[in-house]
C-alpha positions, -999 to +999 in steps of 0.1 A: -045+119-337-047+082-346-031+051-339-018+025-367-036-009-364-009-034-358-009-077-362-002-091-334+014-130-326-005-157-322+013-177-299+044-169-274+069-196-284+106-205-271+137-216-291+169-226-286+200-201-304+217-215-331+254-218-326+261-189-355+272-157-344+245-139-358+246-108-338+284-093-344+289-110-379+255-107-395+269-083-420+304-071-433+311-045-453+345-041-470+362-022-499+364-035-534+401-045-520+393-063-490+411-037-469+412-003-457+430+025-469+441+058-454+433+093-469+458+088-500+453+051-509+475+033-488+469+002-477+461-001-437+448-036-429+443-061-452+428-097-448+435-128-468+414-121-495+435-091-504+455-106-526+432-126-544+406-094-554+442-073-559+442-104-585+407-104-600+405-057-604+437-064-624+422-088-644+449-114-633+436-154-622+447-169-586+470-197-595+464-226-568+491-248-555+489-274-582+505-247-608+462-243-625+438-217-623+415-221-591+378-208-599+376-213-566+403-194-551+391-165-573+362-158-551+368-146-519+376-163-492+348-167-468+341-164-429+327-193-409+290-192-406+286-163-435+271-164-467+290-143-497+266-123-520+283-117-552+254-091-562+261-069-528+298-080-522+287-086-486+287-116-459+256-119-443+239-145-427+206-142-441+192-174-455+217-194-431+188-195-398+166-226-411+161-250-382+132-274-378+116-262-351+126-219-359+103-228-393+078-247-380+071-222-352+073-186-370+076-197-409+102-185-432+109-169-467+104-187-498+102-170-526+125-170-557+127-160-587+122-187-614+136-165-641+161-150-629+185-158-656+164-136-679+165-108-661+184-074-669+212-069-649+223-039-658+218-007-640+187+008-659+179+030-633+213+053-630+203+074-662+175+094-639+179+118-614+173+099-582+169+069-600+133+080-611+127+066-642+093+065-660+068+029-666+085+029-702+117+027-693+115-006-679+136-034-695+111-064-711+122-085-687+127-064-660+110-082-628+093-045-617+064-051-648+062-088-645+026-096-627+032-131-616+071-122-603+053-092-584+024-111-566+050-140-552+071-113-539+048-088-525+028-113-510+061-129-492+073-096-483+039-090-464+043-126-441+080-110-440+070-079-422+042-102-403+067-119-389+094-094-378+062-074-353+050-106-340+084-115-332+093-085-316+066-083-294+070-124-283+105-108-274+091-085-248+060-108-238+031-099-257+010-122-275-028-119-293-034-122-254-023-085-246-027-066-272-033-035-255-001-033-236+021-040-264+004-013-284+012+014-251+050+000-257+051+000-294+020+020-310+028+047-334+009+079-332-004+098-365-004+134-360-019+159-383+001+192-382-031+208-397-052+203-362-025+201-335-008+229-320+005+215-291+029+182-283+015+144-286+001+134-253+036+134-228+056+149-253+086+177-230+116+168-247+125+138-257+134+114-228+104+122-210+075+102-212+067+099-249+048+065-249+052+039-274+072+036-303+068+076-307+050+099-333+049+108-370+033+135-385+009+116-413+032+133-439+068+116-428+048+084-424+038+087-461+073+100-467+089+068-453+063+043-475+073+060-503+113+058-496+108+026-490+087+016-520+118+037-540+145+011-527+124-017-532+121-006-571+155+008-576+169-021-557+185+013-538+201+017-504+184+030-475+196+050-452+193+054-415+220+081-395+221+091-358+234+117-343+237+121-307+263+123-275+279+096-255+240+083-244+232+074-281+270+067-290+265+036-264+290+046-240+291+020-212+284-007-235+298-024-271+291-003-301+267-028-317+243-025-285+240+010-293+200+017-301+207+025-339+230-008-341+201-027-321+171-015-350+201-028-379+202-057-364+164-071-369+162-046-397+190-058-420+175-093-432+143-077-434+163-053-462+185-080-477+151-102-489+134-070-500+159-063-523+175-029-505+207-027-490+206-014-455+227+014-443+228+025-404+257+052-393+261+059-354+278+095-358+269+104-320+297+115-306+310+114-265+306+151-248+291+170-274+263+186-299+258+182-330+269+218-349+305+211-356+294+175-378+262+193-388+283+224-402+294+198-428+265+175-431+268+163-470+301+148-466+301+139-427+270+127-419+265+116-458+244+129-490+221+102-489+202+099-453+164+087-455+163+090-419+184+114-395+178+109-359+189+141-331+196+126-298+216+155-281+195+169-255+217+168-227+246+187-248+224+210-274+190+216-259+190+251-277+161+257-307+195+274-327+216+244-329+187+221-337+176+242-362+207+243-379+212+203-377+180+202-395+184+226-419+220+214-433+203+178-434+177+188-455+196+213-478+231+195-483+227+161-493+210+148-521+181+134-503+162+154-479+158+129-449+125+123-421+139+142-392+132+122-360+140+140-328+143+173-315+122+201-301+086+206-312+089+238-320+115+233-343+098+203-358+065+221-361+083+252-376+100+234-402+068+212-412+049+238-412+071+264-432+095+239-459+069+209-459+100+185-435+085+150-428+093+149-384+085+131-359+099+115-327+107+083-310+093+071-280+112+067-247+089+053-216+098+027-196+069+022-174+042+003-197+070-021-195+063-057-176+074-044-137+105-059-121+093-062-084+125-082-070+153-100-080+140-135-088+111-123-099+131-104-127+149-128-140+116-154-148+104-122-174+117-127-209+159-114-209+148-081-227+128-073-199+143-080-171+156-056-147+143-027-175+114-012-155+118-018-115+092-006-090+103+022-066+117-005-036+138-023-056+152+004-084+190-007-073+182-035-093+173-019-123+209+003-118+227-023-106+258-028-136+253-064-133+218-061-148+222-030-167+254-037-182+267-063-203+299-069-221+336-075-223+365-067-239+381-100-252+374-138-258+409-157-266+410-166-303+438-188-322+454-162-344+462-132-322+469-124-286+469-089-270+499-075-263+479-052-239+461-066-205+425-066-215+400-044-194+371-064-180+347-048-198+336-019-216+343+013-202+315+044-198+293+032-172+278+066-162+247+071-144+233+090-171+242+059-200+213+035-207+222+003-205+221-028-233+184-035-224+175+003-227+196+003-260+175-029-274+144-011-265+149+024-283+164+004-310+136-020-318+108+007-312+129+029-344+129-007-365+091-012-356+083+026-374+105+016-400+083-020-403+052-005-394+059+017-429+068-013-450+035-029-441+013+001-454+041+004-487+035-036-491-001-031-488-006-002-515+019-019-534-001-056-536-032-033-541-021-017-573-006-048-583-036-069-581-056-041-600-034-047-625-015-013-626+017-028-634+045-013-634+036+006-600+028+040-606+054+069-597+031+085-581+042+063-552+077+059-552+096+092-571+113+110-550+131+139-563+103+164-567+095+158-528+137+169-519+134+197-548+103+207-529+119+209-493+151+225-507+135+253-525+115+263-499+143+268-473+159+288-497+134+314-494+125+308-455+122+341-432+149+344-408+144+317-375+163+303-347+189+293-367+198+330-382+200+341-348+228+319-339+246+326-369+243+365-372+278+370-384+268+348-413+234+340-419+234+324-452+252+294-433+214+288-425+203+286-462+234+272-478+245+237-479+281+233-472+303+207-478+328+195-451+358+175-442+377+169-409+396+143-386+364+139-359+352+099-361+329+086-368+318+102-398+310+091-432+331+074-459+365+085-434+390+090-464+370+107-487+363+132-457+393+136-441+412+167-439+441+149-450+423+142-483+421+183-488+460+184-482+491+188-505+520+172-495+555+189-487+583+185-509+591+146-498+556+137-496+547+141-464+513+139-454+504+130-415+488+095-408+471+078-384+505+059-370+485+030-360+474-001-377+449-023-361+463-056-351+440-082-361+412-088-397+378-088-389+350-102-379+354-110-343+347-146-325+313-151-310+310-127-285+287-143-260+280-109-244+262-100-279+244-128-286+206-140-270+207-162-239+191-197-252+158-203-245+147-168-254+134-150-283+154-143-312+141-117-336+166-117-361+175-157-362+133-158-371+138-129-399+167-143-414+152-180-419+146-194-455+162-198-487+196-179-493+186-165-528+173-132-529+156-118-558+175-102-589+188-067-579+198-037-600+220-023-575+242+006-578+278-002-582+291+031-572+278+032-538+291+004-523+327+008-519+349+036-500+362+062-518+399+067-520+417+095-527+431+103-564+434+139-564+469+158-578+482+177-556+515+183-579+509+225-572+505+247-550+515+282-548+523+280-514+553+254-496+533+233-475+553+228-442+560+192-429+557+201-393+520+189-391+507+159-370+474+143-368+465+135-333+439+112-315+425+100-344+413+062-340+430+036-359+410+015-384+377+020-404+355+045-379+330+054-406+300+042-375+284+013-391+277-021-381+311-032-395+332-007-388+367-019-374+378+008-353+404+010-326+422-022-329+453-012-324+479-027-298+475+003-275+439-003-266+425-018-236+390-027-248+394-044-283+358-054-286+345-025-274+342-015-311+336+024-306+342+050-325+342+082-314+371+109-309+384+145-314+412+139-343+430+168-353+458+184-376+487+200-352+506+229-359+527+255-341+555+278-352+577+254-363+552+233-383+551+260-418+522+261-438+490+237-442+477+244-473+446+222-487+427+222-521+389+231-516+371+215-547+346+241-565+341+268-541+309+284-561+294+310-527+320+331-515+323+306-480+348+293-463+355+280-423+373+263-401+372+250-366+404+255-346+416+245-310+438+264-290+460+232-273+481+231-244+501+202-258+533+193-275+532+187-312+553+155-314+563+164-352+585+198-338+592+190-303+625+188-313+633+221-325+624+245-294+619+240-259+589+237-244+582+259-210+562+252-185+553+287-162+552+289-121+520+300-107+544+324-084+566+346-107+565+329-139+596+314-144+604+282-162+599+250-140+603+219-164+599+209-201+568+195-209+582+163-214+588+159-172+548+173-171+540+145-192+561+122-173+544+134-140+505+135-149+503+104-177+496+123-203+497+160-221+475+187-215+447+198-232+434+235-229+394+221-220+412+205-188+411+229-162+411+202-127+447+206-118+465+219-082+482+250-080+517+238-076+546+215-080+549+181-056+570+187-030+579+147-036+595+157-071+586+154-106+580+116-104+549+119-081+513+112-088+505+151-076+481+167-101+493+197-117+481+229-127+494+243-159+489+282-160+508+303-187+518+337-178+490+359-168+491+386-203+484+356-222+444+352-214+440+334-247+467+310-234+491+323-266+525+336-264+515+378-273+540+377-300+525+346-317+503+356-349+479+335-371+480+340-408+454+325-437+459+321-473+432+326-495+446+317-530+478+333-521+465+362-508+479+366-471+460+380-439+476+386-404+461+381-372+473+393-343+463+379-308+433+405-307+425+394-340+419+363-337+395+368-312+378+392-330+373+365-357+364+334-340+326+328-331+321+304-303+290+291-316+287+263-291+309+243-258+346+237-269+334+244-308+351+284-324+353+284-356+368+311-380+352+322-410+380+333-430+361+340-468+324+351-466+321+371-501+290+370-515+301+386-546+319+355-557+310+347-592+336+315-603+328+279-596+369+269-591+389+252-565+402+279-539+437+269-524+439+277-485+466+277-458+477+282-422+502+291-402+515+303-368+545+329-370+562+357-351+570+337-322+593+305-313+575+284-285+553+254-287+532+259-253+504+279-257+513+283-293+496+250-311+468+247-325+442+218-335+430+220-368+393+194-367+368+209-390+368+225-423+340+241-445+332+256-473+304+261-505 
């Protein structure tokens, strides 16, 4: 094993913030529109430049108040403190950061392009697979062959890198003074896979010990320089997804302290002056593994991951679920992403046997400067503080004061709550890191990611300065290395990951596509069940029923933003000029998709008895702008997270849901159900809904007086409730215990029966068969293969459908529909 030489700062220096709210609004993302949409185009939110791009895509001018054409008013509108790139469509604040004493102290970027109006603009690149196109194919003018343009640039981009490692570590402490110590907190380890058989030095299980800022095999780390190297040429996106439970979601604190927000933070002006667009998804979700997402990894996590991060330890510990997770990632998108996280001998296995580029993030606290009491803590620099407390005082370090901060509103001119406001954000379990912990894991993943850029930059100026111009692609094509990985699964022996799926194995060596209702996930309408479905005969298709209540971005949200008088990292990366260089960037990947399918047939009546409950309102696709739950019924409007278990109702009195499943082409098709103990709000009104005595089983109340009792409807995954009725009447605050008849173990009436479509084609199931069919393949996750032909021959859409019959009763009869899959 060996260590990567690292820079480090030559002086510790203090600053005072800027008044820009660089830390929420650093960058927004929005559709072409300005707005969001729902799963069939509809308009959800819009903002005030709605209008005027609504204005522009029609080719039509914004006419200002004077009766003329306003150039002006035909860009749009925006934010205070934000910069509009027309190239990107995005605000960001990069280029905005250039005070005196910021420059003087850490520098800033200066380069531009002096002929930029020459340049190509044009996407040259689209025309090859991957965007790996040859030396010849290179405009005249393009700036990738043109020597002087490449040594400014280069050359900037290495001070760039420079900066963002020495600032990082003046944030912590270090300086040239203590080198040592920052490398324990922020080394990388090199391992070579060809000598080691056992775990880097501390490595268990991730969580436990693993010093620094973690380890990479030497292949992932030449797998990330030559990614990288790939945006920088293509002018591509880059893209970083976690997946995780409620520790890496951020629970107890806002999203954008989450650890994967925290490394976009300082990573994204680092991107925007390199010329790449960065792209960070937090698709951890509270409670859970990751098998139901990973299932349908292409579409929900997203085709185009460079770097996929498992964080689910507490929920999946299991070599079978990892193994799948990994093996989905690397089949099922179009890029075939460094897997970071996980056990070893999964990593190991799939390095070893499909070539995978692993490796795994550090997690130890105690190299960390030690809090030994309470005013002692707060004179160590704020990202320290109360982070790694000696044994007498550890209350400090869990004290929520010091672990925790946040808050769920700051008054603003244009919109008041109707709802009281919690004091802060909720999810403060002893098990969830706090902000500090967050910052930590999330600048220890940006410090791989810079430590990668360095070594790119380096071979890049190299070959530049030895005048092999353009650079050669045997140092940034990438689609032989995915070919290569997705081959060789193809052919893999049976592992882990066929033992889990014994009732269909090929799930292990197939990539499948996916849609459901969970959030986050990936480009939400274009993913959506919803977007599968065909209407009934009026058009009905259930919605989300909630719009969010005010446009983003948020007010400065002091709980987000550096205390003055400490170090900044991304108010030093984002100082300099405001003109990036000239970018060839993909059009098509920058907007959400929306849905334009025709749905004008189906040989089955779709019901309209469906409903789509607990799915969050807003954009919950888990990036940094994502503008989820701001509805008028939430408590915590800036808590900003995403996560929850959407889902399609339907009961007996719902008829069919029938969706469209584009190019079915291997026989495969699945879906996750949930048996509910809940009332479907779309039917209630055509049967009465029973609730059973533990003693005798005879009807009590309607579910509505449950509901009116407990606070809410039941769900068949709670299981805490007393035995009986309150004496003191319905209108008590008694808990209840809900318990259907005792024949009905599967909490169904015995009469109810499931029946599936398969292009018309209708199967039966009757209470025993439904068991028979479901494979619990993991906590609260059946699914139900219902087409596994491997015979299939045709590349068509395949129509499916579902519906319960035989019976007329709600309770114990409704089911969630979350997940569907298919290849």
């Amino acid at each position: 094993m060996s260590r990567i030489p690292r820079n480090n700062s030559n002086a510790m220096v203090m600053m005072a913030l800027l008044g820009v709210g660089i830390f929420l609004i650093a960058t927004m993302w929005y559709d072409s529109s300005v707005g969001v949409f729902d799963a069939h185009g509809k308009i959800v939110w819009k903002d005030a430049r709605y209008e005027i791009n609504e204005k522009r895509r029609s080719g039509g001018d914004v006419v200002g108040s004077n009766g003329v054409v306003d150039e002006n008013e035909n860009r749009p509108v925006v934010p205070p403190g934000l910069t509009f790139d027309p190239d990107l469509e995005q605000y960001t604040t990069a280029g905005l950061i250039n005070s005196k004493k910021l420059v003087e102290d850490w520098g800033q970027w200066q380069f531009q392009d002096l002929k930029e109006k020459s340049r190509p603009m044009d996407d040259f690149f689209a025309k090859a697979n991957d965007r790996d196109i040859s030396g010849e194919d290179f405009p005249a003018d393009a700036w990738q062959i043109d020597p002087d343009y490449l040594s400014g640039f280069i050359e900037e981009g290495i001070h760039l890198v420079s900066r963002a490692k020495k600032a990082i570590h003046a944030e912590y402490g270090y300086t040239a003074d203590n080198q040592k110590e920052s490398q324990e907190v922020f080394g990388i380890e090199l391992v070579d896979f060809t000598k080691v058989e056992k775990p880097p030095s501390a490595f268990l299980r991730r969580g436990r010990g693993l010093s620094g800022s973690g380890w990479l095999t030497i292949e992932a780390m030449e797998s990330l320089k030559r990614r990288l190297l790939h945006a920088m040429m293509t002018n591509d996106q880059f893209t970083i997804v976690l997946a995780g439970h409620s520790s890496a979601a951020g629970h107890g604190n806002h999203f954008l302290q989450s650890y994967i927000m925290q490394a976009h933070h300082v990573l994204e002006p680092i991107f925007y002056r390199l010329g790449m667009k960065l792209v960070t998804k937090n698709i951890a979700q509270g409670g859970l593994g990751t098998t139901q997402t990973a299932l349908g990894s292409r579409d929900i996590y997203g085709s185009e991951i460079d770097v996929l991060i498992w964080d689910t330890h507490m929920t999946e510990p299991d070599d079978h679920s990892i193994e799948l997770f990994m093996r989905q990632a690397l089949l099922g998108g179009n890029r075939s992403p460094v897997l970071l996280g996980g056990n070893w001998s999964v990593l190991k296995m799939l390095h070893d046997k499909v070539g995978a580029h692993v490796g795994d993030i550090g997690t130890d606290k105690t190299k960390i400067t030690t809090t030994t009491g309470e005013v002692q803590g707060k004179s160590l620099p704020f990202a320290v503080q109360f982070l790694n407390c000696e044994a007498t005082v550890k209350a400090l370090c869990n004290n929520d004061k010091n672990r925790y901060r946040s808050t769920c509103w700051i008054p603003r001119n244009d919109f008041t709550p109707e709802r009281k406001q919690a004091g802060f954000v909720g999810g403060r379990a002893s098990w969830h890191p706090g902000f500090r912990e967050h910052k930590l894991q999330g600048r220890r993943i940006a410090y791989i990611i810079i430590e990668a850029l360095a070594a790119a930059l380096n071979d890049w100026k190299m070959e530049t300065n030895s005048g092999r111009v353009p650079l050669s692609s045997n140092f940034w094509h990438m689609n032989d290395v995915y070919e290569g990985i997705r081959t060789k699964i193809e052919t893999i022996e049976d592992s882990y990951c066929e033992e889990k799926f014994f009732f269909m194995k090929r799930i292990c060596k197939i990539g499948l596509n996916g849609r459901s209702e969970w959030t986050p996930r990936n480009d939400p309408m274009r993913t959506s069940i919803r977007s599968l479905m065909f209407p009934d005969a009026d058009g009905y298709i259930p919605n989300v029923g909630k719009d969010v209540v005010y446009d983003p971005p948020d007010v400065e949200i002091p709980t987000l933003l550096v205390p003055e008088g400490e170090i900044d990292v991304r108010a030093i990366l984002s100082s300099g000029i405001s003109k990036r260089q000239t970018i060839q960037m993909p059009k098509e990947r920058l907007h959400l998709s929306k849905q334009q399918k025709d749905f004008s047939h189906s040989t089955i009546k779709p019901g309209n008895g469906t409903y789509l409950y607990d799915h969050k309102s807003g954009l919950c696709d888990g990036t940094w702008s994502s503008w989820c739950e701001r509805d008028k019924s939430t408590s915590c409007l800036l808590s900003g997270h995403n996560d929850a278990r959407g889902g399609i109702l339907f009961d007996p009195f719902s008829g069919w849901i029938v969706l469209n499943l584009d190019e079915v082409k291997r026989g495969i098709i699945l879906v996750k159900l949930d048996l509910m103990k809940i009332n479907n709000p779309r039917t209630s009104h055509m049967a009465p809904i029973k609730i059973w005595n533990v003693h005798g089983g005879r009807h009590l109340h309607d579910l509505q007086s449950f509901e009116n009792s407990v606070g809410r409807t039941p769900l068949l995954e709670d299981r805490i409730f007393v035995n009986e009725w309150s004496s003191r009447g319905v209108g008590s605050r008694r808990r209840l215990r809900v318990i259907l008849p005792p024949d009905m173990g599967t909490f169904r009436d015995p009469s109810c029966a499931l029946e599936y479509s398969i292009d018309g084609n209708i199967t039966k199931l009757n209470k025993d068969s439904i068991i028979d069919l479901g494979q619990n393949i993991q906590r609260v996750v059946t699914i139900y293969p219902l087409l596994d032909d491997e015979t299939f021959e045709s590349r068509r859409n395949v129509e499916v459908a579902l519906r319960i019959v035989d019976c007329d009763v709600q309770y114990g009869a409704t089911y969630r529909l979350t997940h569907v899959y298919w290849a």
